[in-house]
C-alpha positions in Angstrom: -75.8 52.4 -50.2 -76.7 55.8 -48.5 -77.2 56.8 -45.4 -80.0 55.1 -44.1 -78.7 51.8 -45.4 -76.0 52.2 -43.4 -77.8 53.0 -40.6 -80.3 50.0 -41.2 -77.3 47.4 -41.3 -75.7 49.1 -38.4 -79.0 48.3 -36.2 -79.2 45.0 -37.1 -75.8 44.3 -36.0 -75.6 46.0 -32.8 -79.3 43.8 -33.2 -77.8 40.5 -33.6 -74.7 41.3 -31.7 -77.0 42.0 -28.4 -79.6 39.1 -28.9 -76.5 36.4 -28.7 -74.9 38.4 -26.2 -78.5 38.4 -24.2 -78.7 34.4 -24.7 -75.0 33.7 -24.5 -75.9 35.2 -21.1 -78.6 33.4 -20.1 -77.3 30.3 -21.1 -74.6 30.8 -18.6 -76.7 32.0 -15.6 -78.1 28.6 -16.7 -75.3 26.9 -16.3 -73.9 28.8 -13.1 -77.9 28.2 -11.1 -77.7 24.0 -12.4 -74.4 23.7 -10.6 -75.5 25.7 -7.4 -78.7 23.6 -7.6 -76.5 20.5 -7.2 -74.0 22.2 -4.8 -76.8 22.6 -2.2 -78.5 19.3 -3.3 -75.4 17.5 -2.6 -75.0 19.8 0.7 -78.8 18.5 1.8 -77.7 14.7 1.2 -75.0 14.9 3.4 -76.6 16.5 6.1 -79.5 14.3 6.0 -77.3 11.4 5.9 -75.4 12.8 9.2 -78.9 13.4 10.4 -79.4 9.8 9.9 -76.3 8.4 11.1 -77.0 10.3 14.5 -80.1 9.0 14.8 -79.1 5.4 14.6 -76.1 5.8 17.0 -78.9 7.3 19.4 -81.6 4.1 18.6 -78.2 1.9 19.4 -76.6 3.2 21.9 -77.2 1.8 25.4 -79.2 3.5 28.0 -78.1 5.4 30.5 -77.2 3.1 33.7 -79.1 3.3 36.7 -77.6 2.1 40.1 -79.5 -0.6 41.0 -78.1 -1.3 44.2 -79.4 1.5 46.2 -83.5 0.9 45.6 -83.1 -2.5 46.4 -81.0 -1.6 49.9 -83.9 0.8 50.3 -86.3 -1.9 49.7 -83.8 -4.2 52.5 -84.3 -1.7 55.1 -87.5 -1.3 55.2 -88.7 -4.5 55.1 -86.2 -5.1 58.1 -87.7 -2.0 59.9 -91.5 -3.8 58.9 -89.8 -7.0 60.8 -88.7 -5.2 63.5 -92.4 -3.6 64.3 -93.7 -6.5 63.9 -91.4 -8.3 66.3 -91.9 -5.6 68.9 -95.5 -5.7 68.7 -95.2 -9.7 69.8 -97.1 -10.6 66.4 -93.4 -12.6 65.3 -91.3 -14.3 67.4 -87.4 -14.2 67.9 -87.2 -17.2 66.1 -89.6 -16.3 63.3 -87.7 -12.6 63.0 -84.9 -14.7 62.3 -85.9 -16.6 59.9 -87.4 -13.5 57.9 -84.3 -11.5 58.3 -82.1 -14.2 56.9 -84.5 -14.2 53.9 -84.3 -11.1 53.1 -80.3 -10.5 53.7 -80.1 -13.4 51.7 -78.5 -15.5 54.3 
């Protein structure tokens, strides 16, 4: 075999050696971009299932309390403030004032 023999065996080697190196390559990039793929898949579940665990304990939870006392001692007074014009203006009596301000204390 001469020179150019030599030569033409040597490129196909270095041919062959590079084409399996080039796919051995890919093959593993492959590999390497399917498991980060399922890494941030996995990593999206479980933040949509914490997205959806928050937003149940949000539907469930309770609202907020409101004091309920204070409207309805607002809404006392002034119907006893009403009674009381209404009493000094002579359209109730005393015993009629009475009567209304027991109702509404609840007497």
């Amino acid at each position: 075999m001469g020179l150019i023999g030599g030569m033409a065996r040597t490129a196909v080697v270095a041919g062959t050696a590079t084409a399996v190196s080039n796919r051995v390559s890919r093959r593993q990039g492959n590999r390497w971009a399917e498991k980060d793929q399922q890494s941030a898949d996995a990593a999206d579940a479980e933040a949509y299932r914490q997205q959806q665990a928050y937003a149940q304990q949000q539907a469930y939870a309770p609202p907020p309390t409101q004091p309920a006392a204070a409207p309805a001692q607002e809404d006392m007074i002034t119907q006893l403030q009403k009674l009381g014009e209404l009493k000094a203006a002579g359209i109730l009596t005393e015993e009629e004032f009475a009567a209304q301000k027991a109702k509404i204390l609840g007497s």
